[in-house]
N, C-alpha and C positions, 0 to 999 in steps of 0.2 A: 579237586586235583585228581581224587581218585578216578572220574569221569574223564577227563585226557588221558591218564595213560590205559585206560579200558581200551579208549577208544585206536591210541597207536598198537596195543596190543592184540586188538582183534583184526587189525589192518594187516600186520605182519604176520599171524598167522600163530602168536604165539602162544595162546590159550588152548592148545589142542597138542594130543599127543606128538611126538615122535612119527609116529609111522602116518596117521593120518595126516601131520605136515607134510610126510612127500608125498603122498597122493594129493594132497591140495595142492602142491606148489606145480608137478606134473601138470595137473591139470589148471591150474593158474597160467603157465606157461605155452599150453599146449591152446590157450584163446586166444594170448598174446595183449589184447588191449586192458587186462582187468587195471593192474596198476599203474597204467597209462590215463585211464578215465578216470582213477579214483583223483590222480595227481590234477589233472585238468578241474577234477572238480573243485578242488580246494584253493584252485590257482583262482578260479571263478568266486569262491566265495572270500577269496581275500580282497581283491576288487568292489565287493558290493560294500562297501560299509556304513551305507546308510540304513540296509533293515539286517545287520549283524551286532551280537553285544562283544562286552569285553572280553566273556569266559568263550562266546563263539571265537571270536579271532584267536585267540589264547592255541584254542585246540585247533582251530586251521594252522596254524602257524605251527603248532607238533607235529602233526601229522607230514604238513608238506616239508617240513626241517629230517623227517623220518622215511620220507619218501627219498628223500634227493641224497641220501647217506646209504640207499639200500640200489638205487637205480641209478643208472649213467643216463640222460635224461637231456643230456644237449638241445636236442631235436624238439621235445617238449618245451624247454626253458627258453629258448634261443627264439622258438616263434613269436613269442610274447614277453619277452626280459623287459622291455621299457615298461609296457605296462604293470608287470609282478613289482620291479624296482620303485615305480610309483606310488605303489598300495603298500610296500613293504616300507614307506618313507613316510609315509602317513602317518602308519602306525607308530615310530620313530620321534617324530613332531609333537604325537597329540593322543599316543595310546592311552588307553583307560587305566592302565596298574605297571609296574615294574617289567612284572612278567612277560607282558605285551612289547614292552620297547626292545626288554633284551634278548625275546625270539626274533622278533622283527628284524635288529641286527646280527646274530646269528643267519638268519634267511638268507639275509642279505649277502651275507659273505658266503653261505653254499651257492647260491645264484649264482654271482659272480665266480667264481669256480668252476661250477658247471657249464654255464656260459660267459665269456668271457666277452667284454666291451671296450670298443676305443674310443666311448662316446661319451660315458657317462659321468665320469670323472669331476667334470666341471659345475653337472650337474647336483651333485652330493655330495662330494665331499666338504663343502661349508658347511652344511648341513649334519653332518654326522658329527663333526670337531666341535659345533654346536650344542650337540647333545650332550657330549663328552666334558664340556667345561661346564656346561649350566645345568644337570639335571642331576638332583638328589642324591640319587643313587650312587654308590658303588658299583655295583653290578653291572648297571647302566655302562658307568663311565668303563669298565673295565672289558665290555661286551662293543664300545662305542673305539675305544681304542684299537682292539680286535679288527674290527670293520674299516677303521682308516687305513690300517695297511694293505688287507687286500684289496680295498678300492685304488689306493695310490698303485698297484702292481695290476693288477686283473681288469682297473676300470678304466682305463685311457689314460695313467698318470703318465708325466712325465718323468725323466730321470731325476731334473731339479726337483721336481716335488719329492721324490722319491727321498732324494738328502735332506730337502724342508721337513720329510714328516721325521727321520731319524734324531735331526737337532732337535723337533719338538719331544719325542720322546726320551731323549735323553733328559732333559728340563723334566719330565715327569719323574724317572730314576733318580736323578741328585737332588729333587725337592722333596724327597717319598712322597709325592705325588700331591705336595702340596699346591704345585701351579696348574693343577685342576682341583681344585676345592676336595683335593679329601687325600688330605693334612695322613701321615704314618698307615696307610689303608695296605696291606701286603697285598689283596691282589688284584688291585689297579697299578701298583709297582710290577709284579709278575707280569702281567698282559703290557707293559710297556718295556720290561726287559726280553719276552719274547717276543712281542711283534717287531724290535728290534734287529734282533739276532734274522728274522725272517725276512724282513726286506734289506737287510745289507746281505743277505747270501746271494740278493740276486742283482747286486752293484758291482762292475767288473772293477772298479778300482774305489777301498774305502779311504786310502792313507792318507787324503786332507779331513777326514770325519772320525777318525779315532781315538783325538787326543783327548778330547774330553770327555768320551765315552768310556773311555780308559778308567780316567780317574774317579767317575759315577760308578762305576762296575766297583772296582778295588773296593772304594768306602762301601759298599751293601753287603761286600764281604762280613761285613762285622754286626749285620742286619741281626735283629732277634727273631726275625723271620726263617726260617729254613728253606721255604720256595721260594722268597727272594735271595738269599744266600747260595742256592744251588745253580739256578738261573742267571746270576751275575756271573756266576764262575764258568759256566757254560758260555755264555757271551766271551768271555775271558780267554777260554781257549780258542774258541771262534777266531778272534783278531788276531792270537798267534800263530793260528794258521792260516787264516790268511797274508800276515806279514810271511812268512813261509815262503808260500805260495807265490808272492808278488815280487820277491827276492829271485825266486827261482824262474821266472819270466821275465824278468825285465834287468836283473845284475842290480837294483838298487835295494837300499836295508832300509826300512819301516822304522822309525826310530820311538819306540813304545814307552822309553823311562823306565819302565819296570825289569825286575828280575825275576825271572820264573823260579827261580828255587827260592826268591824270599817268598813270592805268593803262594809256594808249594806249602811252604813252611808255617803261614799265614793260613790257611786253610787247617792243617791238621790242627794246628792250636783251636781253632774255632771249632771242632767236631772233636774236644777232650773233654773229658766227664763235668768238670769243673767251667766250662765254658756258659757263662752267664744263667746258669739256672738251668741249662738246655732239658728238656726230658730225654731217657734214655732212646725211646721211640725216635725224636727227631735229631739223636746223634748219632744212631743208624743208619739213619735217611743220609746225613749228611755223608758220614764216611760210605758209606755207598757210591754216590753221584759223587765226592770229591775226590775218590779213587778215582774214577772215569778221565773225570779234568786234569787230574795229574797224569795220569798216561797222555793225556794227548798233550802237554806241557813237554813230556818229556823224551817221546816217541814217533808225538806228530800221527799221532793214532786219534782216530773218531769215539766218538761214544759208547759206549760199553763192551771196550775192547781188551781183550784178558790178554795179559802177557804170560800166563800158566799155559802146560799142554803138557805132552806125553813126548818122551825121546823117539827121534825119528828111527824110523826104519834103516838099516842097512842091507840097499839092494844086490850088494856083492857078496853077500852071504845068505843067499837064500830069500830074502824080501823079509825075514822074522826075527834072525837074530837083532838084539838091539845093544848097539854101541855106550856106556855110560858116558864117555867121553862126548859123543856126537852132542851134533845139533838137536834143539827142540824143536818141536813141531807145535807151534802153538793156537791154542783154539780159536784167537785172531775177536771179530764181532759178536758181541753174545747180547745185541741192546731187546731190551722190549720197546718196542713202539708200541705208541697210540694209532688206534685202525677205524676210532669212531668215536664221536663224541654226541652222544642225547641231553639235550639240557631238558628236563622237567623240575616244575616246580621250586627253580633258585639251584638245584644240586646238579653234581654229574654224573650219569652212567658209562662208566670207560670201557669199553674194549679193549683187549690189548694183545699181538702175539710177537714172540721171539722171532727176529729176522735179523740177518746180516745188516747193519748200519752202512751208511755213508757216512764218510769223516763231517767234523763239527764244520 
């Protein structure tokens, strides 16, 4: 393992100082094709895999996963995507180890992203929901779940499919993930509560698909898991905003069953000291991200949206005096996003910086 990440790390550049990085990158840039050929080459050597082993593919499969997170690459990926999707389906099918299946689907879904398909859809997606219900793994299935959504979106799916793959992930959510063979697994529940959240953001009407998403979401609330507990409640605001939303377009009411001030209510109890054992760590976590969810419960405000700030300005007296009475001026978006995701060796290396949010 230590030999894959040597090798993405001599790739990017990052075993050398500071200053000699820019003079490398300068003159990296200033050739133009270095990490254009490297990328080709790896695309090449995913393709052979008759005189390739396991820990080869393994680290082609880092590499090109580290390439296409670092490069916009369209042009690259797009001349040859049937083929990449091919060799990256293989591996998927019939990899040598874990590692191998669950880069390969990771690939798969930067590919798809990168280049995007109206074709392919039909071609794979059996095949992936394949992997997802029959093989082993967690990880698999959780990395395989990952991969159905953006195929259904990125790979020529249809809308129906689009609501087909949402029902089947819900069934993964209300069974904790027992209707893929792995029975209370947190995050094959995670990766089927966010790949959820991700392809109903991009259905212009969910209100025939919510009612029993509803009721999946609410019971995880009571999850001993904290990333599935934060994640349902994140889906949770999601639907209220979109009922919102769809109220405010069309004059009709989303009829949800639920109360937002008992879910509000229902949440804080869940993230109190006393709450099933929780550690103080992951009652942190929760009242963190379930502040977030309750503002946009309550505000109709996105993710990590502060309702605090500073009394505004009064312009009529100079731009400095400040009015106690006045208005707040409040500091509005404050989410950290995720800007990258490296999987090595089963773990994550995250990226992350502070930007303005879009609502949930």
């Amino acid at each position: 393992m230590h030999d894959l990440r040597l090798k993405v790390l001599r790739e990017s550049g990052k075993t050398v100082s500071p200053a000699r990085r820019v003079t490398r990158t300068v003159f990296d840039e200033s050739q133009g094709a270095v990490w254009t050929q490297i990328l080709q080459d790896r695309i090449v050597e995913l393709q052979d895999r008759k005189r390739s082993s396991v820990k080869g593919r393994e680290t082609a499969l880092v590499s090109y996963l580290h390439l296409l997170k670092q490069h916009y690459a369209d042009r690259q990926v797009g001349s040859s995507s049937h083929e990449i999707v091919t060799a990256l389906m293989r591996s998927v099918r019939s990899g040598g180890s874990t590692l191998e299946k669950s880069l390969a689907l990771q690939a798969l879904q930067v590919t798809l992203l990168t280049s995007p398909s109206d074709s392919l859809y039909d071609d794979i997606y059996q095949q992936i929901e394949t992997a997802c219900e029959d093989d082993e793994s967690a990880e698999v299935k959780a990395a395989a779940i990952q991969a159905m959504a953006v195929t259904a979106l990125y790979g020529g799916g249809s809308e129906t499919a689009a609501e087909e793959l949402l029902e089947f992930l819900v069934g993964v959510v209300e069974s904790d993930g027992e209707s893929v063979g792995a029975g209370d697994n947190g995050d094959v529940v995670v990766a089927a509560l966010q790949s959820w959240a991700f392809v109903a953001s991009q259905i212009d009407d969910i209100s025939e698909l919510v009612s029993a998403a509803m009721d999946a979401f609410v019971e995880q609330l009571d999850s001993t898991d904290v990333d599935v507990q934060t994640s349902a409640g994140f889906n949770i605001a999601f639907i209220f905003e979109a009922a919102r939303d769809h109220e405010e377009e069309t004059g009709e009411v989303m009829n949800l069953q639920y109360d937002p001030k008992r879910l509000i209510s229902r949440m804080a109890e869940a993230s109190k000291p006393a709450a099933k054992g929780t550690s103080r760590k992951d009652r942190r976590h929760l009242r963190k991200n379930f502040a977030s969810i309750v503002t946009s419960l309550e505000h109709g405000k996105g993710p990590g949206y502060s309702t605090s700030g500073r009394p505004a300005s009064n312009p009529h007296t100079g731009g400095s005096k400040i009015e106690h009475d006045g208005d707040v001026q409040e500091f509005g978006y404050r989410e950290k996003l995720r800007v990258g995701i490296l999987w090595v060796g089963g773990s994550r290396h995250i990226s992350t910086t502070t930007q303005p949010s879009q609502t949930f």
